[in-house]
C-alpha positions as CSV (number, residue, x, y, z in Angstrom):
1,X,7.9,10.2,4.3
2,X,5.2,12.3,3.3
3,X,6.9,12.9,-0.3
4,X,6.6,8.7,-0.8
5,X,3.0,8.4,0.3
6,X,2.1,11.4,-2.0
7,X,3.6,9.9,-4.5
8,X,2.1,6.7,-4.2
9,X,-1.6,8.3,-3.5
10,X,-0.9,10.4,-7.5
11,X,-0.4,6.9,-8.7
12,X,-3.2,5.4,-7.3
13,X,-5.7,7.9,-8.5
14,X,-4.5,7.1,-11.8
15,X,-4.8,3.4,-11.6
16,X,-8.8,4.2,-10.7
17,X,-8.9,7.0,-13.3
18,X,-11.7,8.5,-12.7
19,X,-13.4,10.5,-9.5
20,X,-16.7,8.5,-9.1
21,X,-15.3,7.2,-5.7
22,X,-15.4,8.0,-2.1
23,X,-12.6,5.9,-0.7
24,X,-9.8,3.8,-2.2
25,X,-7.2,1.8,-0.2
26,X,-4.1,0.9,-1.2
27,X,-2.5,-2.4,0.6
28,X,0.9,-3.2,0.8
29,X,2.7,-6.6,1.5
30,X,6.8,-5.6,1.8
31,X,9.2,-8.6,2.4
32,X,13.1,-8.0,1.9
33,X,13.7,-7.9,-1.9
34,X,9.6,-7.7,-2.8
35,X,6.4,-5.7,-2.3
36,X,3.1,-6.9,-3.5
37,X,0.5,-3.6,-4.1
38,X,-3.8,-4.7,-4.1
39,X,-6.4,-1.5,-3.7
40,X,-9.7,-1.0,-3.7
41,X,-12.6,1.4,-4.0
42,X,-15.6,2.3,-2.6
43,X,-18.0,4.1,-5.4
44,X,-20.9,6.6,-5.1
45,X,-23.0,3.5,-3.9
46,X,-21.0,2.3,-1.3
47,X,-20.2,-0.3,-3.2
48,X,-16.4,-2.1,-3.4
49,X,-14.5,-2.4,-6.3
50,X,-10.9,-4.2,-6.9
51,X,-8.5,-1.5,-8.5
52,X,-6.4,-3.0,-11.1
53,X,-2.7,-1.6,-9.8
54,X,-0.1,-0.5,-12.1
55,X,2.9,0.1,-10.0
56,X,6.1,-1.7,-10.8
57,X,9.9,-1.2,-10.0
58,X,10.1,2.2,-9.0
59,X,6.9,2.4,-7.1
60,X,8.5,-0.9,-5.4
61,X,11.4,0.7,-4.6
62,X,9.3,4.2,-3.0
63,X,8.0,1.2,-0.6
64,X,11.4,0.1,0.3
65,X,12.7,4.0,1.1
66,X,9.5,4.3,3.2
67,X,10.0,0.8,5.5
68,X,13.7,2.5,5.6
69,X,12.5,5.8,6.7
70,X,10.1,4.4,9.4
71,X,11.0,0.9,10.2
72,X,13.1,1.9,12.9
73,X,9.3,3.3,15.2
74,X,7.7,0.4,13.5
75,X,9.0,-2.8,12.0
76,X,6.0,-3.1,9.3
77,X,5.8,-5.8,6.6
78,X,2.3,-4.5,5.7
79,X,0.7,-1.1,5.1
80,X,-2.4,0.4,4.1
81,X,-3.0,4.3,3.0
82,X,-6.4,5.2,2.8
83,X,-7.6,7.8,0.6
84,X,-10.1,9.8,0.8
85,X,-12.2,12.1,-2.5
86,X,-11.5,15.4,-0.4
87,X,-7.9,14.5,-0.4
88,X,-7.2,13.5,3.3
89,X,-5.6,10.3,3.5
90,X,-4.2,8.0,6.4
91,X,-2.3,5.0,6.8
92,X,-1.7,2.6,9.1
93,X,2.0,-0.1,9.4
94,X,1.6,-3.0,11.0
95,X,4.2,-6.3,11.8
96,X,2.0,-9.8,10.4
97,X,3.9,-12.0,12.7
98,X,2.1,-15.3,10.9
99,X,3.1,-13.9,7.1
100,X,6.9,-13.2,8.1
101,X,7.0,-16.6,9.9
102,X,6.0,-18.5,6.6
103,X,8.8,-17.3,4.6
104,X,11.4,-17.6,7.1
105,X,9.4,-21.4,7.4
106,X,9.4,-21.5,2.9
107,X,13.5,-19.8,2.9
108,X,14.9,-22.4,5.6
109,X,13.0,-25.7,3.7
Protein backbone atom coordinates (compact mmCIF):
# COMPACT_ATOMS: atom_id res chain seq x y z
CA UNK A 1 0.00 0.00 0.00
CA UNK A 2 2.64 2.33 0.86
CA UNK A 3 4.48 1.70 -2.67
CA UNK A 4 0.97 3.07 -4.44
CA UNK A 5 0.64 6.16 -2.32
CA UNK A 6 4.38 6.94 -2.90
CA UNK A 7 3.88 6.66 -6.12
CA UNK A 8 1.02 8.70 -6.40
CA UNK A 9 2.58 11.52 -3.88
CA UNK A 10 6.08 11.55 -6.86
CA UNK A 11 3.32 12.30 -9.39
CA UNK A 12 1.67 14.84 -7.64
CA UNK A 13 4.71 16.86 -6.87
CA UNK A 14 5.27 16.95 -10.45
CA UNK A 15 1.82 18.10 -11.45
CA UNK A 16 2.66 21.26 -8.98
CA UNK A 17 6.23 21.47 -10.19
CA UNK A 18 7.72 23.48 -8.16
CA UNK A 19 8.33 23.72 -4.04
CA UNK A 20 6.73 27.13 -3.23
CA UNK A 21 3.95 25.14 -1.22
CA UNK A 22 3.24 23.95 2.15
CA UNK A 23 0.39 21.51 1.65
CA UNK A 24 -1.09 19.85 -1.39
CA UNK A 25 -4.07 17.38 -1.35
CA UNK A 26 -4.79 15.06 -3.66
CA UNK A 27 -8.67 13.82 -3.76
CA UNK A 28 -9.81 10.83 -5.18
CA UNK A 29 -13.46 9.74 -6.46
CA UNK A 30 -13.06 5.64 -7.31
CA UNK A 31 -16.26 4.00 -8.70
CA UNK A 32 -15.95 0.39 -10.33
CA UNK A 33 -14.37 0.92 -13.80
CA UNK A 34 -13.39 4.83 -12.99
CA UNK A 35 -11.37 7.24 -10.72
CA UNK A 36 -11.70 10.90 -10.96
CA UNK A 37 -8.14 12.67 -9.40
CA UNK A 38 -8.68 16.94 -8.25
CA UNK A 39 -5.64 18.38 -5.79
CA UNK A 40 -4.89 21.37 -4.45
CA UNK A 41 -2.29 23.51 -2.78
CA UNK A 42 -1.72 25.69 -0.13
CA UNK A 43 1.38 28.28 -1.08
CA UNK A 44 3.76 30.32 1.11
CA UNK A 45 0.72 32.66 1.86
CA UNK A 46 -1.70 30.35 2.93
CA UNK A 47 -3.29 30.77 0.02
CA UNK A 48 -5.25 27.80 -2.13
CA UNK A 49 -4.56 26.95 -5.41
CA UNK A 50 -6.26 24.15 -7.90
CA UNK A 51 -3.45 21.79 -9.23
CA UNK A 52 -3.97 20.97 -12.71
CA UNK A 53 -3.64 16.81 -12.40
CA UNK A 54 -1.95 14.79 -15.03
CA UNK A 55 -2.63 11.32 -14.07
CA UNK A 56 -4.23 8.95 -16.52
CA UNK A 57 -4.58 5.06 -17.05
CA UNK A 58 -1.88 3.80 -15.04
CA UNK A 59 -2.18 6.20 -12.16
CA UNK A 60 -6.03 5.02 -12.47
CA UNK A 61 -5.18 1.71 -12.25
CA UNK A 62 -2.48 2.34 -8.88
CA UNK A 63 -6.02 3.53 -7.43
CA UNK A 64 -7.79 0.39 -8.26
CA UNK A 65 -4.74 -2.00 -6.67
CA UNK A 66 -5.01 0.33 -3.55
CA UNK A 67 -9.15 -0.01 -3.04
CA UNK A 68 -8.11 -3.83 -3.70
CA UNK A 69 -5.44 -3.88 -1.14
CA UNK A 70 -7.51 -2.07 1.58
CA UNK A 71 -11.12 -2.31 0.71
CA UNK A 72 -11.62 -5.27 2.62
CA UNK A 73 -10.85 -2.73 6.50
CA UNK A 74 -12.63 -0.08 4.60
CA UNK A 75 -15.02 -0.06 1.69
CA UNK A 76 -13.83 3.52 0.36
CA UNK A 77 -15.17 5.24 -2.89
CA UNK A 78 -13.20 8.41 -1.83
CA UNK A 79 -9.72 9.17 -0.66
CA UNK A 80 -7.65 12.05 0.19
CA UNK A 81 -3.63 11.97 0.82
CA UNK A 82 -2.33 14.88 2.19
CA UNK A 83 1.08 16.04 1.58
CA UNK A 84 3.04 17.85 3.39
CA UNK A 85 6.77 20.12 2.16
CA UNK A 86 8.81 18.11 4.85
CA UNK A 87 7.52 15.00 3.26
CA UNK A 88 5.05 13.53 5.76
CA UNK A 89 1.93 12.76 4.27
CA UNK A 90 -1.53 11.21 5.41
CA UNK A 91 -4.56 10.03 4.10
CA UNK A 92 -7.74 9.40 4.98
CA UNK A 93 -10.70 6.55 2.92
CA UNK A 94 -14.02 7.15 3.46
CA UNK A 95 -17.56 5.29 2.04
CA UNK A 96 -19.92 8.62 0.44
CA UNK A 97 -23.09 6.68 0.92
CA UNK A 98 -25.13 9.68 -1.14
CA UNK A 99 -22.44 9.52 -4.30
CA UNK A 100 -22.53 5.56 -4.52
CA UNK A 101 -26.46 5.74 -4.25
CA UNK A 102 -26.61 8.10 -7.39
CA UNK A 103 -25.07 5.76 -9.71
CA UNK A 104 -26.64 2.78 -8.57
CA UNK A 105 -29.94 5.41 -8.92
CA UNK A 106 -28.23 6.82 -12.87
CA UNK A 107 -27.08 2.56 -13.82
CA UNK A 108 -30.68 1.07 -12.85
CA UNK A 109 -32.73 4.20 -15.01
Amino acid sequence: MEEILEKLISKLKSNVGHNDWSTIILSLMRLRGTVNFSAVYTNENNEIQDVEVNFGFWDAKLVHKLHELTSTINNWNRAKIKLFSDGRYTYEFTYDKDLQEEVDRLNNE
